[in-house]
N, CA, C and O atoms as CSV, one atom per row, in Angstrom:
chain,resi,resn,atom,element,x,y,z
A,1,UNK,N,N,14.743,-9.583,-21.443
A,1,UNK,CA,C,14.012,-9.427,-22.664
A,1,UNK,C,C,14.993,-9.423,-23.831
A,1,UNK,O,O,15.742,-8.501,-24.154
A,2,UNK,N,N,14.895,-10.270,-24.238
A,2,UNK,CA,C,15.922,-10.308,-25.895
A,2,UNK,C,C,15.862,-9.695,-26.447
A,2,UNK,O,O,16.888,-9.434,-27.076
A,3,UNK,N,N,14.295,-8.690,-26.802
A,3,UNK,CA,C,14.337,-7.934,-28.227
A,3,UNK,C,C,14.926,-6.756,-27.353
A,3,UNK,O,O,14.444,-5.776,-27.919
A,4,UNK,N,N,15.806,-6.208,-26.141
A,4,UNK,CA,C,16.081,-4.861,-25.965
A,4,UNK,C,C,15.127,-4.182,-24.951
A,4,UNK,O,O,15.401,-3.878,-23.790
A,5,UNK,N,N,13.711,-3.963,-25.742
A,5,UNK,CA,C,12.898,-3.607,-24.937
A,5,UNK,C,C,12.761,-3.465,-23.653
A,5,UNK,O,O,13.206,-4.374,-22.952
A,6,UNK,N,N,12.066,-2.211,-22.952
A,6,UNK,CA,C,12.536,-2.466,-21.583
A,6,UNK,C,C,10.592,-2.509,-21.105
A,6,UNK,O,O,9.863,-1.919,-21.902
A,7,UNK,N,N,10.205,-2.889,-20.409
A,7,UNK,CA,C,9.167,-3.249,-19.695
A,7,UNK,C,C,8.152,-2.239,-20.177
A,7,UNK,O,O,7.245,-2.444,-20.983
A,8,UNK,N,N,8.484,-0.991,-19.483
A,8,UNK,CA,C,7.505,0.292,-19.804
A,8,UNK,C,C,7.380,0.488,-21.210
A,8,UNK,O,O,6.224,0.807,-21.486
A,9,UNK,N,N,8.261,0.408,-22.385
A,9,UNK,CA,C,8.200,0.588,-23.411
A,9,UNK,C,C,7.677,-0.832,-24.408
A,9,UNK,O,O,7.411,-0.763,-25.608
A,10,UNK,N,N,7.624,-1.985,-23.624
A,10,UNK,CA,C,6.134,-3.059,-23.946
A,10,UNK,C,C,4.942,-2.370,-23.573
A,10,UNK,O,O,4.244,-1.985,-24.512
A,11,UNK,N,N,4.510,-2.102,-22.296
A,11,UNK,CA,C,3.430,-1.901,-21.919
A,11,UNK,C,C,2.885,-0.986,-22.589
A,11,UNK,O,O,1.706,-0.984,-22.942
A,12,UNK,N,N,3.922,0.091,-22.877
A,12,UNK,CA,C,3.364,1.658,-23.836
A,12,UNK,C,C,2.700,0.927,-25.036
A,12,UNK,O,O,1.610,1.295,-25.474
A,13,UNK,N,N,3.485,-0.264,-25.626
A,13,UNK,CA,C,3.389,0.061,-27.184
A,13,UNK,C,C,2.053,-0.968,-27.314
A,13,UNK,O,O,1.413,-1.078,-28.360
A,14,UNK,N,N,1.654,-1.923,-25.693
A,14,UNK,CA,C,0.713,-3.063,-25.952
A,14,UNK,C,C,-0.298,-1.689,-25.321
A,14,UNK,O,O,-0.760,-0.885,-26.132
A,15,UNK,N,N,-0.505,-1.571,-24.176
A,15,UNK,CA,C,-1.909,-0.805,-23.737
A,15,UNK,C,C,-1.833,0.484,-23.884
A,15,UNK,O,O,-2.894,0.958,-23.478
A,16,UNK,N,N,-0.703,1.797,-24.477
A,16,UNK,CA,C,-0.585,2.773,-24.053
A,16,UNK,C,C,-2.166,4.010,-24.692
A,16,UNK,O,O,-2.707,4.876,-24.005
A,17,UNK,N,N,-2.505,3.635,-26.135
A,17,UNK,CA,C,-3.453,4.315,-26.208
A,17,UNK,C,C,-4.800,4.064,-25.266
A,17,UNK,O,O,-5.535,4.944,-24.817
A,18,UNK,N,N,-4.949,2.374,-25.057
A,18,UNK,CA,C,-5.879,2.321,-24.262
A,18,UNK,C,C,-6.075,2.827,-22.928
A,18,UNK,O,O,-7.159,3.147,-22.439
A,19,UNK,N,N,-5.147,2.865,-22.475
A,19,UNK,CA,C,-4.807,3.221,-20.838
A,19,UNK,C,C,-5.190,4.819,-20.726
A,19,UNK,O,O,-5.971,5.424,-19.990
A,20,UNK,N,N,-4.465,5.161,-21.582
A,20,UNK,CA,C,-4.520,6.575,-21.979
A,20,UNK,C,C,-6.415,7.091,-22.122
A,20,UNK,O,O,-7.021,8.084,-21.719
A,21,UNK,N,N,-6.832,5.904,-22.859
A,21,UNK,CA,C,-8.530,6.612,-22.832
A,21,UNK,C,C,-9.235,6.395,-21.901
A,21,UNK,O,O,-10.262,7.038,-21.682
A,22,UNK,N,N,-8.555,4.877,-20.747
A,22,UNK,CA,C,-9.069,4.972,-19.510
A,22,UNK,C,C,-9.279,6.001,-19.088
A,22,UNK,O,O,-10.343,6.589,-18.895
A,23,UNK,N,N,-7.838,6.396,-18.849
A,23,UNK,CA,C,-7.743,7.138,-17.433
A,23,UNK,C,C,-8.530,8.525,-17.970
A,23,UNK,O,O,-9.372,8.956,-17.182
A,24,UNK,N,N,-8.380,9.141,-19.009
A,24,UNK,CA,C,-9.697,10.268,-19.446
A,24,UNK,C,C,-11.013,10.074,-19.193
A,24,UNK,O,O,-11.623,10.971,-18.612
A,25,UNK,N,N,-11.676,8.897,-19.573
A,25,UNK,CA,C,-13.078,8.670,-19.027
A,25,UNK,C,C,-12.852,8.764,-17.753
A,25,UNK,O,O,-13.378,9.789,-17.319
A,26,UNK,N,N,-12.323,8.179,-16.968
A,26,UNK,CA,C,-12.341,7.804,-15.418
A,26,UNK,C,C,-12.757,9.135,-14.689
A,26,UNK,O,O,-13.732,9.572,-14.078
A,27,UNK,N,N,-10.959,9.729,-15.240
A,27,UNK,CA,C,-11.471,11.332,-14.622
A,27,UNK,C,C,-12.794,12.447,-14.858
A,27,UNK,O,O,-13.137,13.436,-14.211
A,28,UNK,N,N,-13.358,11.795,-16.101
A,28,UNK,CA,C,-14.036,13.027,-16.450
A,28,UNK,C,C,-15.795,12.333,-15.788
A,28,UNK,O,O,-16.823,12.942,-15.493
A,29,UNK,N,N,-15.516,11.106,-15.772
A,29,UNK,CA,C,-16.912,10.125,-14.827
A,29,UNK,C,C,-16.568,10.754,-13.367
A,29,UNK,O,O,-17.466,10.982,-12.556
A,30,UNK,N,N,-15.567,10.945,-13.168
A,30,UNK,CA,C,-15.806,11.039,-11.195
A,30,UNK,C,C,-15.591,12.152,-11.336
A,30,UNK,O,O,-14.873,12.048,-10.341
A,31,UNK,N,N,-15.438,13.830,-11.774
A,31,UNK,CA,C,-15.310,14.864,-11.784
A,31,UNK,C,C,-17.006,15.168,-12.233
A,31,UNK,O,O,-17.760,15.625,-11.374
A,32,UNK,N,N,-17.317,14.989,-13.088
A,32,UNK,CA,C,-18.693,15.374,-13.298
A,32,UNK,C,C,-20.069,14.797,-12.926
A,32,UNK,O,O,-21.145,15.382,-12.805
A,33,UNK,N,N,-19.680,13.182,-12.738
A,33,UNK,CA,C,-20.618,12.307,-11.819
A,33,UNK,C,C,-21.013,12.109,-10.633
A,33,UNK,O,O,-21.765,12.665,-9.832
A,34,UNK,N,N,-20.047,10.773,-10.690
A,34,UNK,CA,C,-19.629,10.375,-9.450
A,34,UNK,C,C,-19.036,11.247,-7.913
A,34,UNK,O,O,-19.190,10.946,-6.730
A,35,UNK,N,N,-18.377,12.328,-8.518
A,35,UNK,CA,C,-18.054,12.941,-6.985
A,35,UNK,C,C,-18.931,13.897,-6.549
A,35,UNK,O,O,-18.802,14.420,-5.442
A,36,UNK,N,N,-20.071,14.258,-7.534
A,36,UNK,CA,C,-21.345,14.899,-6.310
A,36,UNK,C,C,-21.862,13.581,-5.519
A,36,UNK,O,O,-22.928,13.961,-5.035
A,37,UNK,N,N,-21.688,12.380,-5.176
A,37,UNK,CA,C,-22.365,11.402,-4.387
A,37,UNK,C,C,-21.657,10.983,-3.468
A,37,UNK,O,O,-22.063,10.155,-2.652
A,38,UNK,N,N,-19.715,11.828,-3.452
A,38,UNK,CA,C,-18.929,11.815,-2.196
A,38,UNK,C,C,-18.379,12.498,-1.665
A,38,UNK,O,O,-17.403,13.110,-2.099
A,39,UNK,N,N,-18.982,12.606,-0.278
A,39,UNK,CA,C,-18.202,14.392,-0.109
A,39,UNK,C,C,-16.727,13.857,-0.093
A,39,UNK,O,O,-16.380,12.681,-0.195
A,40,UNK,N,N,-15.732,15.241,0.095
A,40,UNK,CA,C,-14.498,15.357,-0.046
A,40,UNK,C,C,-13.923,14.782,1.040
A,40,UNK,O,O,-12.906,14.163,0.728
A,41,UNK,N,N,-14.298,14.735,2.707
A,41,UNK,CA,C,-14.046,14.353,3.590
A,41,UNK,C,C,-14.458,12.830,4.239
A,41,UNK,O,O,-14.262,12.539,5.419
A,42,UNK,N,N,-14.991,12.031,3.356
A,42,UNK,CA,C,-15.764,10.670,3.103
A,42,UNK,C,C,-14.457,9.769,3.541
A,42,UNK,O,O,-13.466,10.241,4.100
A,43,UNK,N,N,-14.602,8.640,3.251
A,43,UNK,CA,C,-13.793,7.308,3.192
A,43,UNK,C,C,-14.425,6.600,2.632
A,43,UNK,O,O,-15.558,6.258,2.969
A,44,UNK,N,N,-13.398,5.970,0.966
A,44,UNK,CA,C,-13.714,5.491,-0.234
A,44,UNK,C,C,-13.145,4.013,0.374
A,44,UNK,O,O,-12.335,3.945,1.299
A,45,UNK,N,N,-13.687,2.920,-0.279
A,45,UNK,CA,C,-13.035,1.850,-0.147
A,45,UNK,C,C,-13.582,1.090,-1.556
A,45,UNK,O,O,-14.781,0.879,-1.732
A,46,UNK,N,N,-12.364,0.642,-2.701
A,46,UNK,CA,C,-12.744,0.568,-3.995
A,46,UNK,C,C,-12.482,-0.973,-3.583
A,46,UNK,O,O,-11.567,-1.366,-2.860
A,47,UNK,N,N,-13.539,-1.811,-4.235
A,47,UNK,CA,C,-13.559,-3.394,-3.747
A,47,UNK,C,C,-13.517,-4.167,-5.332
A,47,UNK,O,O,-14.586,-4.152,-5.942
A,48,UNK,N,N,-12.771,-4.585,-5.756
A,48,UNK,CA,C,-12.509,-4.845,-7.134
A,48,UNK,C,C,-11.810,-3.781,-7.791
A,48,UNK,O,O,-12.508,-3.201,-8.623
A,49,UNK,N,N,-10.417,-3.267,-7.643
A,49,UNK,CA,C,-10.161,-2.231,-8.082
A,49,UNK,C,C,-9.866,-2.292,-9.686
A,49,UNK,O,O,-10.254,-1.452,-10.498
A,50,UNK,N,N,-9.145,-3.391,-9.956
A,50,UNK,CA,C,-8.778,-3.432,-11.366
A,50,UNK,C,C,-7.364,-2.469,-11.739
A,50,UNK,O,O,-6.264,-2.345,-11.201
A,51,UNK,N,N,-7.728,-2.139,-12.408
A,51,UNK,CA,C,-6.551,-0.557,-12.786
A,51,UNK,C,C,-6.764,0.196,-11.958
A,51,UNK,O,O,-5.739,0.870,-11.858
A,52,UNK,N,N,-7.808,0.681,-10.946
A,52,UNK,CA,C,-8.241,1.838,-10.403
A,52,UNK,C,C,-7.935,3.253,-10.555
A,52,UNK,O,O,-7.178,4.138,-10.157
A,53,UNK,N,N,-9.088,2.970,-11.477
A,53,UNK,CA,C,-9.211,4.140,-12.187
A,53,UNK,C,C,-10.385,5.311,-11.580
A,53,UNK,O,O,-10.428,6.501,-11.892
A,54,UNK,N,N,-11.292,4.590,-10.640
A,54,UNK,CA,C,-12.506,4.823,-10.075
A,54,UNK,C,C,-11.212,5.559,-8.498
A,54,UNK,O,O,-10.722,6.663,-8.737
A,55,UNK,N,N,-11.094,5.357,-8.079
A,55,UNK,CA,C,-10.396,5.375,-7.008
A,55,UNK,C,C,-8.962,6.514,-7.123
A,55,UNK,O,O,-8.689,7.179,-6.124
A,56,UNK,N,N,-8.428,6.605,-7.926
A,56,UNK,CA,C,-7.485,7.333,-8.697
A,56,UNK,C,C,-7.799,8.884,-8.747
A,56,UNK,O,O,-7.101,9.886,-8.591
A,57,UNK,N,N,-9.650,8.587,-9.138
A,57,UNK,CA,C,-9.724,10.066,-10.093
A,57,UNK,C,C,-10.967,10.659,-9.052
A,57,UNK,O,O,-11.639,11.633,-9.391
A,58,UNK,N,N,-11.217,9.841,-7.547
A,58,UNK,CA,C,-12.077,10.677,-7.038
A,58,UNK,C,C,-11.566,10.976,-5.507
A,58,UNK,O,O,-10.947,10.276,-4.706
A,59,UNK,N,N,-12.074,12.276,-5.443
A,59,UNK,CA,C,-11.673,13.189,-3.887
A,59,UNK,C,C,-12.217,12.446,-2.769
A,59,UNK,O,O,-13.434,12.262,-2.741
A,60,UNK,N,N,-11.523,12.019,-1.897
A,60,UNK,CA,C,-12.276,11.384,-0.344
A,60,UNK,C,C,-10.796,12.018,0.506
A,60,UNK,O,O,-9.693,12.248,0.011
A,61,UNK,N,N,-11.151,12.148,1.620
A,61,UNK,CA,C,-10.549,12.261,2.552
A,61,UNK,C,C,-9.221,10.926,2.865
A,61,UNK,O,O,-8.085,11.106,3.303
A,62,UNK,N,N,-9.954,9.480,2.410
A,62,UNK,CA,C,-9.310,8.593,2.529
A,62,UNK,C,C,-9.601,7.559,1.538
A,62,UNK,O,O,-10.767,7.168,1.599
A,63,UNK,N,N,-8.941,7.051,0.718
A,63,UNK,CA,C,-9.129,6.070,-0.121
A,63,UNK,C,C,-8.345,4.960,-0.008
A,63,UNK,O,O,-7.127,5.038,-0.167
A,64,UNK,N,N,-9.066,3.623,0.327
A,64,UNK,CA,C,-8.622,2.497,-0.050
A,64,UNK,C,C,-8.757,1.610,-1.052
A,64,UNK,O,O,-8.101,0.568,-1.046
């Protein structure tokens, strides 16, 4: 990278607020939603994960 920059400090300065409001919705959708519909001892399998953010922020026994 010519301008110096090192990788993480692109990514911060291109997605960092956004990422940042992901991952808050995410958690606060599968903490108050989504995880009364999986018990804790389940097996998740996220099929299109994307960022996985869905997958990240909910309790299963096993997540793929």
């Amino acid at each position: 990278m010519s301008s110096g920059m090192s990788l993480d400090a692109i990514y911060q300065r291109r997605f960092g607020s956004a990422l940042q409001f992901r991952q808050a919705m995410w958690r606060i959708l599968c903490e108050d939603y989504f995880q009364r519909f999986i018990p804790v001892d389940s097996r998740v399998l996220e099929v299109g994960a994307g960022y996985c953010e869905f997958i990240n922020n909910i309790t299963a026994r096993t997540k793929t």
